[in-house]
PQR file of N, CA, C, O and H, with PARSE charges and radii, in Angstrom:
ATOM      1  N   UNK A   1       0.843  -1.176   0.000 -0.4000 1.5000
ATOM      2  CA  UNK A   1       0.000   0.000   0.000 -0.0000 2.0000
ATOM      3  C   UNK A   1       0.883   1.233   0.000  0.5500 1.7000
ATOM      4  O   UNK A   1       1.696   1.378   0.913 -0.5500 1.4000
ATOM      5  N   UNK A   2       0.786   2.023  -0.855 -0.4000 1.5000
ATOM      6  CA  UNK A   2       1.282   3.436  -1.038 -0.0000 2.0000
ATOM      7  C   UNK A   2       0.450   4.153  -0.254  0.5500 1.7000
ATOM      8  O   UNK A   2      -0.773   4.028  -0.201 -0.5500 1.4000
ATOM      9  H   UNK A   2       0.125   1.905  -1.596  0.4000 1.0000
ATOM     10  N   UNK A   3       1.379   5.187   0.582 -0.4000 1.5000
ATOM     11  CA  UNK A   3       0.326   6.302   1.080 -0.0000 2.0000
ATOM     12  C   UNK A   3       0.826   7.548   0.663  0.5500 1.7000
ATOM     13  O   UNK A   3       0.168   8.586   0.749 -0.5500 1.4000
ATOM     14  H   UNK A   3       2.373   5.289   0.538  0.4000 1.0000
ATOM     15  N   UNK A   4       2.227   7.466   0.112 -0.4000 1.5000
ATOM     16  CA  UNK A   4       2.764   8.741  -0.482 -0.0000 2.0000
ATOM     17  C   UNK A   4       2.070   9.432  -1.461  0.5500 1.7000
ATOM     18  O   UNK A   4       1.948   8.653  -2.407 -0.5500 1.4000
ATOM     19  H   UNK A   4       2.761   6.623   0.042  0.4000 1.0000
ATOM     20  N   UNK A   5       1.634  10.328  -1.679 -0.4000 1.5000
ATOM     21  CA  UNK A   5       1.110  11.475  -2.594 -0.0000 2.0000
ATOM     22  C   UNK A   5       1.740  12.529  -2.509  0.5500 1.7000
ATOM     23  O   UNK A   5       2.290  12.919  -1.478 -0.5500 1.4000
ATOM     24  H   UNK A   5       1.733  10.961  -0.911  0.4000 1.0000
ATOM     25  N   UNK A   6       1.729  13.386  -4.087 -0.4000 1.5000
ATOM     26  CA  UNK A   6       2.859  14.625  -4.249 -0.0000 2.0000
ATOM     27  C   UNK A   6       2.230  15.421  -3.552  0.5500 1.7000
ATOM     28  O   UNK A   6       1.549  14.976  -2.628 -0.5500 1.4000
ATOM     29  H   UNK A   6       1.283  13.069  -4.924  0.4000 1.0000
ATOM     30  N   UNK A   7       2.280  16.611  -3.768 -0.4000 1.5000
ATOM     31  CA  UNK A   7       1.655  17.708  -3.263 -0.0000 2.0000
ATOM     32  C   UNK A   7       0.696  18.370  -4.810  0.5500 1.7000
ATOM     33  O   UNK A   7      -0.277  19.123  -4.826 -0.5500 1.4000
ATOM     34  H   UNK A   7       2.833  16.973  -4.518  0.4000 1.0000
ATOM     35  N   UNK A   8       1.373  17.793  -5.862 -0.4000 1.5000
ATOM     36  CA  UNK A   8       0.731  18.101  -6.925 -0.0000 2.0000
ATOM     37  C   UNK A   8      -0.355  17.533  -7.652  0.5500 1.7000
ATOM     38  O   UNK A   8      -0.871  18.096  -8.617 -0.5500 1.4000
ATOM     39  H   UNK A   8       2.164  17.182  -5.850  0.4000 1.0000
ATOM     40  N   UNK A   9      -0.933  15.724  -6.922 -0.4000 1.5000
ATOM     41  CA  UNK A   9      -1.578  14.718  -6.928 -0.0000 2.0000
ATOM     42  C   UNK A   9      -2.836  15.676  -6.255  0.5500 1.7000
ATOM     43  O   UNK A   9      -3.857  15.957  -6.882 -0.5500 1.4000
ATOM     44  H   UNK A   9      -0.513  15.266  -6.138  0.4000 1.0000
ATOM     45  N   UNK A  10      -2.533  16.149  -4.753 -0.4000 1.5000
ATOM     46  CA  UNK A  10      -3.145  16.078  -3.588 -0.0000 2.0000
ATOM     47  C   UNK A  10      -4.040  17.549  -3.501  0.5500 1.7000
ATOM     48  O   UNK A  10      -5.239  17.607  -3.230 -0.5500 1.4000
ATOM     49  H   UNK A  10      -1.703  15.921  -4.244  0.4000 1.0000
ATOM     50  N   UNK A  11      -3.197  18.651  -3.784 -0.4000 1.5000
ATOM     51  CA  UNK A  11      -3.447  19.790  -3.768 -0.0000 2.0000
ATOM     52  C   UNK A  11      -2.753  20.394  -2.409  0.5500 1.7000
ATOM     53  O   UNK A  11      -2.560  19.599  -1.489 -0.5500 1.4000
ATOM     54  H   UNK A  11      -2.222  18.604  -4.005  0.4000 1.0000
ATOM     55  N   UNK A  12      -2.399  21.664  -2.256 -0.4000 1.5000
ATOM     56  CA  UNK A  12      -1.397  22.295  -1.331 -0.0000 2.0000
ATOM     57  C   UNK A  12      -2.615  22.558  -0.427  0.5500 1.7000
ATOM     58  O   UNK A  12      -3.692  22.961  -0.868 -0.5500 1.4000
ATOM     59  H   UNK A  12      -2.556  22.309  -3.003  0.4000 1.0000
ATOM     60  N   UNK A  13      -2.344  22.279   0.981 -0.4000 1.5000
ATOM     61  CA  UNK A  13      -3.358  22.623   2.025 -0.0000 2.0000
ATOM     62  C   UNK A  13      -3.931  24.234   2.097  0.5500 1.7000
ATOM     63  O   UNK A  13      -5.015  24.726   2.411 -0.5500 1.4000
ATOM     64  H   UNK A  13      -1.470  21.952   1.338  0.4000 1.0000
ATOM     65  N   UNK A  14      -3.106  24.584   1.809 -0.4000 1.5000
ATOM     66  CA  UNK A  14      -2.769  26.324   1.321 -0.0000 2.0000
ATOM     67  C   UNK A  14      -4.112  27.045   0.532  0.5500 1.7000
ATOM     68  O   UNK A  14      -4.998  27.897   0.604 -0.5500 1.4000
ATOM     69  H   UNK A  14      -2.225  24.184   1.554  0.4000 1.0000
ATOM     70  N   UNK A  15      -3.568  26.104  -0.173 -0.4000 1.5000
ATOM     71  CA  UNK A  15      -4.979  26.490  -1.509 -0.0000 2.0000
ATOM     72  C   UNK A  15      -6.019  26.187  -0.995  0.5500 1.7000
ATOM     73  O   UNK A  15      -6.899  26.967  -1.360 -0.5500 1.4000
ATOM     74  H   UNK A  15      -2.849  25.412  -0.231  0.4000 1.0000
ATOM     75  N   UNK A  16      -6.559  25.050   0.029 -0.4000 1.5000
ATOM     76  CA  UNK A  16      -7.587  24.889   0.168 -0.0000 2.0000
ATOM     77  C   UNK A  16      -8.194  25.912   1.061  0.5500 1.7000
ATOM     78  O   UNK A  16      -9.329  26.375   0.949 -0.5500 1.4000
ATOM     79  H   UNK A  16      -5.845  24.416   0.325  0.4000 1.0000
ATOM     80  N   UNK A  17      -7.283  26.215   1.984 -0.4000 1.5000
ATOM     81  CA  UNK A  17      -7.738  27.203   3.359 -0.0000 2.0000
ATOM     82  C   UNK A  17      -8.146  28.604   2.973  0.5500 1.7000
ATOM     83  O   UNK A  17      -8.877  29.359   3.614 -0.5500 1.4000
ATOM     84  H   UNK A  17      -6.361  25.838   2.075  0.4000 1.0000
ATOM     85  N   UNK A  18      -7.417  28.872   1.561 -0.4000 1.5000
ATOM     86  CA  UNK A  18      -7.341  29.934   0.991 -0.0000 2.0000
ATOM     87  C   UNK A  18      -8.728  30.067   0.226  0.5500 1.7000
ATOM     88  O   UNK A  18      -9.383  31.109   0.239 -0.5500 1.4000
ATOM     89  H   UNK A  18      -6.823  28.258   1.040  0.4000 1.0000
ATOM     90  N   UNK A  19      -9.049  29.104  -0.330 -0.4000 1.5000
ATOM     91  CA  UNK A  19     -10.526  28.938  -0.911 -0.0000 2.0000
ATOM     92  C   UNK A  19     -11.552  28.925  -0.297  0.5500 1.7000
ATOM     93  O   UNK A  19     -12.556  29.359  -0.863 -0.5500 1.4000
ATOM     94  H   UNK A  19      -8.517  28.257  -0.341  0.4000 1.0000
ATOM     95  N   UNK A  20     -11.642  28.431   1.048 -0.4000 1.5000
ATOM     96  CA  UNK A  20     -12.850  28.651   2.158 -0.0000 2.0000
ATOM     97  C   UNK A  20     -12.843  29.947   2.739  0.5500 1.7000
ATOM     98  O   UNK A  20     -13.946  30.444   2.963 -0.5500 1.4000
ATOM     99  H   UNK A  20     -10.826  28.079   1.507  0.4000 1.0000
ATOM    100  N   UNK A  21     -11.569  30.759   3.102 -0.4000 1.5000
ATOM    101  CA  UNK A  21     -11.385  31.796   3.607 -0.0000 2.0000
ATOM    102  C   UNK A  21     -12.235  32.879   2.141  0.5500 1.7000
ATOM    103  O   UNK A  21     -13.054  33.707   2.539 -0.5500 1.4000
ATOM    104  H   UNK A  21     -10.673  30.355   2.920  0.4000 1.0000
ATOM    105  N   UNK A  22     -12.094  32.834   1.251 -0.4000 1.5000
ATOM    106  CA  UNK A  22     -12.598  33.296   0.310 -0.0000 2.0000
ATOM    107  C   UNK A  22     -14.115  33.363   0.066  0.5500 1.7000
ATOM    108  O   UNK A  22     -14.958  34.198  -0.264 -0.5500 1.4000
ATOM    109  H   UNK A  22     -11.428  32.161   0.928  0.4000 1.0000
ATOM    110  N   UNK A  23     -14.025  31.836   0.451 -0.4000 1.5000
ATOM    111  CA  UNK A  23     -16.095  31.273   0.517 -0.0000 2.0000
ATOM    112  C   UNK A  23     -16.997  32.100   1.516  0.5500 1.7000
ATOM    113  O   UNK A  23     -18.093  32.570   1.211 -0.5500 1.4000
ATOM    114  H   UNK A  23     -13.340  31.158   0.718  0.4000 1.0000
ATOM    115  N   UNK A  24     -16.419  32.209   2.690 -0.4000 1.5000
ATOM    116  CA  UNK A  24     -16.744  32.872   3.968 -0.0000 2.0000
ATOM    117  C   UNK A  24     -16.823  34.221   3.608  0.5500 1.7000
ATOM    118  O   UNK A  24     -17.830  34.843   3.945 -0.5500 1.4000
ATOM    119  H   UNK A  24     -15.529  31.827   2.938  0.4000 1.0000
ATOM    120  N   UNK A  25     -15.789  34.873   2.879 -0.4000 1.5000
ATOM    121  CA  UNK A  25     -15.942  36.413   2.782 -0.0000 2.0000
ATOM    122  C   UNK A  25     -16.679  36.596   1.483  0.5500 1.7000
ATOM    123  O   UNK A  25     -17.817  36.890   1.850 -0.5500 1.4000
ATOM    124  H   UNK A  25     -14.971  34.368   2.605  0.4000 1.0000
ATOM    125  N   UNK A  26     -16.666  36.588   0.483 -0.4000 1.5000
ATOM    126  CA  UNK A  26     -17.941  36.376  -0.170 -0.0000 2.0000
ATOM    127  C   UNK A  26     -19.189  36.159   0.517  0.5500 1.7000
ATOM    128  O   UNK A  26     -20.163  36.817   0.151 -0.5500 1.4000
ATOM    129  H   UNK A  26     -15.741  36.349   0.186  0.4000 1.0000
ATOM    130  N   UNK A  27     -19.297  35.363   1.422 -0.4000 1.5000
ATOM    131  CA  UNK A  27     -20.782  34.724   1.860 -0.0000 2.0000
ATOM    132  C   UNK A  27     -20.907  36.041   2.880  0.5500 1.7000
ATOM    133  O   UNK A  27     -21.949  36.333   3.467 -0.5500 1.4000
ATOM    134  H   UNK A  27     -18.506  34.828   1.719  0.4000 1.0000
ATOM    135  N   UNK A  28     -20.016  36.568   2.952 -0.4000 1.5000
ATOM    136  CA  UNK A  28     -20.284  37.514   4.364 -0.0000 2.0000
ATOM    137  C   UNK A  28     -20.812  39.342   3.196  0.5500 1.7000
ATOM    138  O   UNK A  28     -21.679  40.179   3.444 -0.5500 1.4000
ATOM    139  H   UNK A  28     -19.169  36.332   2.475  0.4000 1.0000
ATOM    140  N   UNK A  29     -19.960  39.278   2.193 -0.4000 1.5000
ATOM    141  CA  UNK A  29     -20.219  40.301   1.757 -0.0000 2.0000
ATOM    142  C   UNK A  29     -21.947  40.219   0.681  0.5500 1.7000
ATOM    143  O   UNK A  29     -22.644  41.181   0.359 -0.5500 1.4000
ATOM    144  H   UNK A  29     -19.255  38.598   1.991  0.4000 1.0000
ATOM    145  N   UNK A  30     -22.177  38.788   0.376 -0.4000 1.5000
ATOM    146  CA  UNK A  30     -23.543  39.113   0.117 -0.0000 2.0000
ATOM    147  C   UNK A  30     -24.106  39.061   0.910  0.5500 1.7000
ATOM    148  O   UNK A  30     -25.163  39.592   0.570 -0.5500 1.4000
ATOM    149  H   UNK A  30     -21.611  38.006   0.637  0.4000 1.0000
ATOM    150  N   UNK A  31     -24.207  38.641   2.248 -0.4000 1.5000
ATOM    151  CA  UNK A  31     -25.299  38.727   3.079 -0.0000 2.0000
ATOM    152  C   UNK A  31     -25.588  40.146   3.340  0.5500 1.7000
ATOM    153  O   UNK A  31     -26.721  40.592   3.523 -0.5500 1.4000
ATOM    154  H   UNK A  31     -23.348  38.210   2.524  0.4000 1.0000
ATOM    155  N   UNK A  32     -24.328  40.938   3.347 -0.4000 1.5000
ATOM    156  CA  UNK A  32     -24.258  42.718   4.256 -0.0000 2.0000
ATOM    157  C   UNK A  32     -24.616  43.533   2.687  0.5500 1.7000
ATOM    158  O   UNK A  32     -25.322  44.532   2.552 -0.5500 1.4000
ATOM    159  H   UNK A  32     -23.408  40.577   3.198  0.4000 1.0000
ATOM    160  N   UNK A  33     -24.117  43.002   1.931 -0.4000 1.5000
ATOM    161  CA  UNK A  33     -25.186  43.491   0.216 -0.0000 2.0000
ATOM    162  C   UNK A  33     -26.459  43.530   0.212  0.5500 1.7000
ATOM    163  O   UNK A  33     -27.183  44.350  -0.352 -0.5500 1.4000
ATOM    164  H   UNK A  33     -23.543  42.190   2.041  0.4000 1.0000
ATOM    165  N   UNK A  34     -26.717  42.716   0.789 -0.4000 1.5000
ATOM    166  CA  UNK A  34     -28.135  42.231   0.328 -0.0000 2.0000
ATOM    167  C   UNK A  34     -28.921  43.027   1.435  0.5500 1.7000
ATOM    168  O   UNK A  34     -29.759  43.900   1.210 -0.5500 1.4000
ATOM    169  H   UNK A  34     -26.128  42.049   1.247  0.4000 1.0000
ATOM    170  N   UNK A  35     -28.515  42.582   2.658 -0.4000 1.5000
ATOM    171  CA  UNK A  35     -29.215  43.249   3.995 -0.0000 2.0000
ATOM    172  C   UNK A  35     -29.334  44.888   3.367  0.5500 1.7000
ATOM    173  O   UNK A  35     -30.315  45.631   3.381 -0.5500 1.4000
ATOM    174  H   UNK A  35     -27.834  41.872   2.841  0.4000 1.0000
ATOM    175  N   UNK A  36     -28.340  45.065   2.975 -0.4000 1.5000
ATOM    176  CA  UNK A  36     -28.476  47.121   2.567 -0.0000 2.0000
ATOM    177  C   UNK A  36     -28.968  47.256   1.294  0.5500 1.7000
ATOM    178  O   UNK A  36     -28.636  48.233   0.623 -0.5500 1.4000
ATOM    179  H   UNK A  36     -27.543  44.461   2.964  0.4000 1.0000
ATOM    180  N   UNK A  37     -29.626  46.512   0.910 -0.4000 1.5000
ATOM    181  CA  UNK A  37     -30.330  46.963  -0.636 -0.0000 2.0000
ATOM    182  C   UNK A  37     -29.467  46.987  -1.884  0.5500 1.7000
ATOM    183  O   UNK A  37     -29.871  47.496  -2.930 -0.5500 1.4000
ATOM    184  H   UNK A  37     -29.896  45.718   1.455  0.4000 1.0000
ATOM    185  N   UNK A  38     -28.229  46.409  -1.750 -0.4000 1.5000
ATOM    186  CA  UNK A  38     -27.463  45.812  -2.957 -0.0000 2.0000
ATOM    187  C   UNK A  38     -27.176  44.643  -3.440  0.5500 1.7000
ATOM    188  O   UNK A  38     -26.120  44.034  -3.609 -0.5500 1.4000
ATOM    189  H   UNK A  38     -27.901  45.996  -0.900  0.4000 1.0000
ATOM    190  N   UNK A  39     -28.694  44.328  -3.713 -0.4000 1.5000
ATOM    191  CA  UNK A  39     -29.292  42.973  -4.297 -0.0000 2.0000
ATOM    192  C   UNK A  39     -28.195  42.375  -5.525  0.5500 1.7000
ATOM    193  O   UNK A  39     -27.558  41.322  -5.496 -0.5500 1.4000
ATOM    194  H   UNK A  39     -29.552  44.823  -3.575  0.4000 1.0000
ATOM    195  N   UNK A  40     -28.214  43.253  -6.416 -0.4000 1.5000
ATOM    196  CA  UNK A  40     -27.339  42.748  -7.664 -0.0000 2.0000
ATOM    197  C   UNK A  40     -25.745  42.534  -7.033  0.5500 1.7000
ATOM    198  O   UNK A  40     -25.126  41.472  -7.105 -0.5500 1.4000
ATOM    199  H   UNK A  40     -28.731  44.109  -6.439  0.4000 1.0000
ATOM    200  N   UNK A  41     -25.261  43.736  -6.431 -0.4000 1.5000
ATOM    201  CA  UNK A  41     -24.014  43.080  -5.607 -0.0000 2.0000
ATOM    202  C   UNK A  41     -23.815  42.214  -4.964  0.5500 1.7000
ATOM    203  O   UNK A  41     -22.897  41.409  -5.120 -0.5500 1.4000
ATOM    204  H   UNK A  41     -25.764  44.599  -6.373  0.4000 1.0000
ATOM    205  N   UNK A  42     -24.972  42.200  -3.765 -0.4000 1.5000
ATOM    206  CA  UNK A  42     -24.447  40.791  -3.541 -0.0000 2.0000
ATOM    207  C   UNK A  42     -24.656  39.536  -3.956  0.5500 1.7000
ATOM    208  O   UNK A  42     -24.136  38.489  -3.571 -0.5500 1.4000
ATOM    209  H   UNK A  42     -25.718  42.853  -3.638  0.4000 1.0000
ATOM    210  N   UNK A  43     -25.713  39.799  -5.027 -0.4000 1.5000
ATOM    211  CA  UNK A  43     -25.982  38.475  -5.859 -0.0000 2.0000
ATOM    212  C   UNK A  43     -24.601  37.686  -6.493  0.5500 1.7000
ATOM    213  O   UNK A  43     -24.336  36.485  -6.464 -0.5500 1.4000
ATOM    214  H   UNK A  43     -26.135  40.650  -5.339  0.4000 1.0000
ATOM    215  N   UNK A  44     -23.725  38.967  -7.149 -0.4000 1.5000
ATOM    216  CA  UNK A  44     -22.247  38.779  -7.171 -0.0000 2.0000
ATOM    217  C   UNK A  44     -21.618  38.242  -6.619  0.5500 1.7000
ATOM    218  O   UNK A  44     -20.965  37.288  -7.041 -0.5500 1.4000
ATOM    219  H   UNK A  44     -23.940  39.943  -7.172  0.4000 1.0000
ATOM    220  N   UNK A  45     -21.606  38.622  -5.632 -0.4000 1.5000
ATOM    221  CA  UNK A  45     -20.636  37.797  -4.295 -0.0000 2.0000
ATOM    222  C   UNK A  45     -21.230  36.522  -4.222  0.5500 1.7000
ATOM    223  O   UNK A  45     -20.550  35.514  -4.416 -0.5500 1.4000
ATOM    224  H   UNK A  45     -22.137  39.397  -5.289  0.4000 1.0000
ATOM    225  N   UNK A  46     -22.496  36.465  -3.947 -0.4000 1.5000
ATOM    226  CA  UNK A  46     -23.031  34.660  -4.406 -0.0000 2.0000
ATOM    227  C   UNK A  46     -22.353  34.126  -4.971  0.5500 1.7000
ATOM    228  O   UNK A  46     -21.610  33.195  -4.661 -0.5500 1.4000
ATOM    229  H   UNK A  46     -23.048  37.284  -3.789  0.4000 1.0000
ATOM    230  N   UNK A  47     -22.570  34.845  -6.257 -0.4000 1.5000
ATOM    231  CA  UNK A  47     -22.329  33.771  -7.374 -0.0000 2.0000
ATOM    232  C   UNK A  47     -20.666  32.879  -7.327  0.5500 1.7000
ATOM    233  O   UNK A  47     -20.368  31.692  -7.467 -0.5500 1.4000
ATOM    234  H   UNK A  47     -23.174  35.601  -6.510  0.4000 1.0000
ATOM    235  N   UNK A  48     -19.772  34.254  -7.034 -0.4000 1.5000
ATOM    236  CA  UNK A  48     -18.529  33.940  -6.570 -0.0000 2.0000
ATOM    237  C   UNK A  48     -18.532  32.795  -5.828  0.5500 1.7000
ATOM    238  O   UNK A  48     -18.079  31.677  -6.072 -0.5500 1.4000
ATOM    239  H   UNK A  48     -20.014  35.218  -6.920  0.4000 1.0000
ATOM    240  N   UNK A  49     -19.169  33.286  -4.791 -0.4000 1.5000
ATOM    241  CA  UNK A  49     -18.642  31.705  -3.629 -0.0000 2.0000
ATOM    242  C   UNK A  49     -19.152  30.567  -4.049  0.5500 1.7000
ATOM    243  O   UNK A  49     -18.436  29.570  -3.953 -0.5500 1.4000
ATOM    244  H   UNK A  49     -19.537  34.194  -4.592  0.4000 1.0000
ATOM    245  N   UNK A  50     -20.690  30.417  -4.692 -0.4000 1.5000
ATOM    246  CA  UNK A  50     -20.855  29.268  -5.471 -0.0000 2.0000
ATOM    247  C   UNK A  50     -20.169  28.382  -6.277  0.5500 1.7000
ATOM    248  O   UNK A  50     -20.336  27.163  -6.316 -0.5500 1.4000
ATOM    249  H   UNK A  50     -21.271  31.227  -4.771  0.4000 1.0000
ATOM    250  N   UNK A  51     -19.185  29.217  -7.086 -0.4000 1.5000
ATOM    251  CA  UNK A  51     -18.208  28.977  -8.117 -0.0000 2.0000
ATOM    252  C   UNK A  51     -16.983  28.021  -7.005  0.5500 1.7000
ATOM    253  O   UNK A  51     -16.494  26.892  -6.963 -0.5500 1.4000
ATOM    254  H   UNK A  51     -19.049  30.207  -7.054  0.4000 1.0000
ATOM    255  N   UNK A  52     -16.905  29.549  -6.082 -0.4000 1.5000
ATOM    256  CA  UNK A  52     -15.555  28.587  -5.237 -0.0000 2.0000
ATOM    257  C   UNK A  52     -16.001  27.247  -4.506  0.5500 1.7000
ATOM    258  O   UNK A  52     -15.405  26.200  -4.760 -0.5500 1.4000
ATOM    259  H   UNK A  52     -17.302  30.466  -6.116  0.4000 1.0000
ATOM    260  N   UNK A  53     -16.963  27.279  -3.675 -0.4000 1.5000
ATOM    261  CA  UNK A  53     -17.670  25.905  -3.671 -0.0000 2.0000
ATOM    262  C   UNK A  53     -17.572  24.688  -4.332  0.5500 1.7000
ATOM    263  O   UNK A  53     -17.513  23.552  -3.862 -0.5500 1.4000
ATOM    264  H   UNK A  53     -17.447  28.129  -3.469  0.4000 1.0000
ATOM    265  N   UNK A  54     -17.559  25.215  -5.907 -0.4000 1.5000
ATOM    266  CA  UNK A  54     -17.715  23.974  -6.511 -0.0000 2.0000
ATOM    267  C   UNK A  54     -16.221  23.275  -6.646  0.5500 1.7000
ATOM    268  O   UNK A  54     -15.968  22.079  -6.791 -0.5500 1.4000
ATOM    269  H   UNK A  54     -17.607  26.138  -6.288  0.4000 1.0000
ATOM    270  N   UNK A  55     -14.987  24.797  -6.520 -0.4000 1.5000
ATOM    271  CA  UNK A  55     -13.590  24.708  -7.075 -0.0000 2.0000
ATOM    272  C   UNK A  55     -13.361  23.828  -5.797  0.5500 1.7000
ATOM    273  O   UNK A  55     -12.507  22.945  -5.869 -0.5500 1.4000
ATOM    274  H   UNK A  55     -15.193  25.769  -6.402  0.4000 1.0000
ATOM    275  N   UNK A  56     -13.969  23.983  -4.786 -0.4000 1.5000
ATOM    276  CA  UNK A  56     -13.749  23.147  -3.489 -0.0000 2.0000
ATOM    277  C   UNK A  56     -13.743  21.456  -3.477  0.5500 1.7000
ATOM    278  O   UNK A  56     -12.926  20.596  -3.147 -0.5500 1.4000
ATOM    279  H   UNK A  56     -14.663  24.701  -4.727  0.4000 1.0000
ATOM    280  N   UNK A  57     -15.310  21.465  -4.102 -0.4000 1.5000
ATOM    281  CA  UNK A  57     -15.714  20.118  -4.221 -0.0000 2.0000
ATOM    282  C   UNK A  57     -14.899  19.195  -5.134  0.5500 1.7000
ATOM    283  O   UNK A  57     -14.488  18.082  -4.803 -0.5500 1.4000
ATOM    284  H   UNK A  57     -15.974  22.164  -4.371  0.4000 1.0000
ATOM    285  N   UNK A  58     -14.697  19.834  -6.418 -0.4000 1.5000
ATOM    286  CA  UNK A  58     -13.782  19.488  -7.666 -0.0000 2.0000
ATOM    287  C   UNK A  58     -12.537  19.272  -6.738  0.5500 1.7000
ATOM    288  O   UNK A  58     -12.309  18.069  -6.611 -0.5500 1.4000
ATOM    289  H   UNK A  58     -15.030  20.737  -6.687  0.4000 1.0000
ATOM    290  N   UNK A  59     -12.013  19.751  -6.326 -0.4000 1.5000
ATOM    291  CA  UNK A  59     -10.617  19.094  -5.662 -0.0000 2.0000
ATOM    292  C   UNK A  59     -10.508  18.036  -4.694  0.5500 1.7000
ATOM    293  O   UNK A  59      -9.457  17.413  -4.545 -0.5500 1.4000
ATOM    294  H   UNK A  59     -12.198  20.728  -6.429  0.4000 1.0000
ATOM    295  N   UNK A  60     -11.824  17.748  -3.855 -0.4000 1.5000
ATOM    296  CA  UNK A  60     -12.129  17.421  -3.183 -0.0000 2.0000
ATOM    297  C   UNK A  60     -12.194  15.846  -3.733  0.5500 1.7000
ATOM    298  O   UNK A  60     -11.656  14.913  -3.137 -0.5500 1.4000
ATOM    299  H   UNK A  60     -12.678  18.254  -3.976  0.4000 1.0000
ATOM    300  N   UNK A  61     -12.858  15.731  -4.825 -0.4000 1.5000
ATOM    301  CA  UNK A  61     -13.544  14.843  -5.375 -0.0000 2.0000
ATOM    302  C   UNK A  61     -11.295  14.130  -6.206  0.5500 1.7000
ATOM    303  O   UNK A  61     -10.626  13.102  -6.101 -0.5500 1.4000
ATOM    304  H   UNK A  61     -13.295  16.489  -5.310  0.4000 1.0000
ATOM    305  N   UNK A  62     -11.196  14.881  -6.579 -0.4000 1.5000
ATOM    306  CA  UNK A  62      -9.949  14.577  -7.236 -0.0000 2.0000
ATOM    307  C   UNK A  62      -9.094  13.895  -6.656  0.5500 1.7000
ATOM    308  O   UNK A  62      -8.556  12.860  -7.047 -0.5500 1.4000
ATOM    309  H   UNK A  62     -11.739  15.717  -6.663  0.4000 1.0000
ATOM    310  N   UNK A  63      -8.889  14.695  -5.317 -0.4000 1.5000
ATOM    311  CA  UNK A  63      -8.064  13.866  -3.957 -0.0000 2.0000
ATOM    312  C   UNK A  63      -8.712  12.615  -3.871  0.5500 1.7000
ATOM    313  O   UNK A  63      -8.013  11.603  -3.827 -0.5500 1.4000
ATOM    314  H   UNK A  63      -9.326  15.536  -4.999  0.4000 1.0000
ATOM    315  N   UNK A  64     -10.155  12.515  -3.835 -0.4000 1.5000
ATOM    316  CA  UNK A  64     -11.003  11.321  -3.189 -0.0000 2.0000
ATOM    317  C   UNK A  64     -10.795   9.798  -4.308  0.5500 1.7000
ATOM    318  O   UNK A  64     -10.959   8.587  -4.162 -0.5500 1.4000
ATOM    319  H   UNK A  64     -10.723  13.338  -3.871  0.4000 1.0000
ATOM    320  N   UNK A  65     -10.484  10.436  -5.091 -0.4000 1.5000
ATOM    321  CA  UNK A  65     -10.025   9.213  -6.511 -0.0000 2.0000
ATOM    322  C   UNK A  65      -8.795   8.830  -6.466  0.5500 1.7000
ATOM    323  O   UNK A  65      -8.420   7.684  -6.710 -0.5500 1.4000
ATOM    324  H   UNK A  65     -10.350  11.420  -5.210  0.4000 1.0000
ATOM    325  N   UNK A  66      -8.150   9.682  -6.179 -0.4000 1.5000
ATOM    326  CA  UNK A  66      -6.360   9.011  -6.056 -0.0000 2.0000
ATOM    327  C   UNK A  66      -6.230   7.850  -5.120  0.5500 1.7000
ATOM    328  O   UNK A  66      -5.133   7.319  -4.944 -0.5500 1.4000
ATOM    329  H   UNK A  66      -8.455  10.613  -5.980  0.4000 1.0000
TER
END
């Protein structure tokens, strides 16, 4: 049984922390958009973190196959 994986297989822990930290502030700036009547802005910021979400899962899923 191999348990070694690169860092380039696996993804850098870095990137990941960096992508939730991202998810969170997005999620924080549409909520305070939206609360003040900048519906289309923060619909933006949604959409963003949705996207990163998925960039989350997609790696997630990648690691989970190796």
């Amino acid at each position: 049984m191999n348990t070694h994986h690169s860092d380039r297989n696996t993804g850098s822990p870095t990137v990941t922390t960096l992508l939730w930290t991202a998810i969170a502030v997005c999620a924080g700036i549409n909520t305070g958009l939206s609360m003040t009547g900048h519906v289309a802005f923060g619909a933006i910021a949604g959409i963003v973190a949705v996207v990163l979400l998925v960039a989350v899962g997609v790696r997630n899923l990648r690691h989970r196959r190796q």
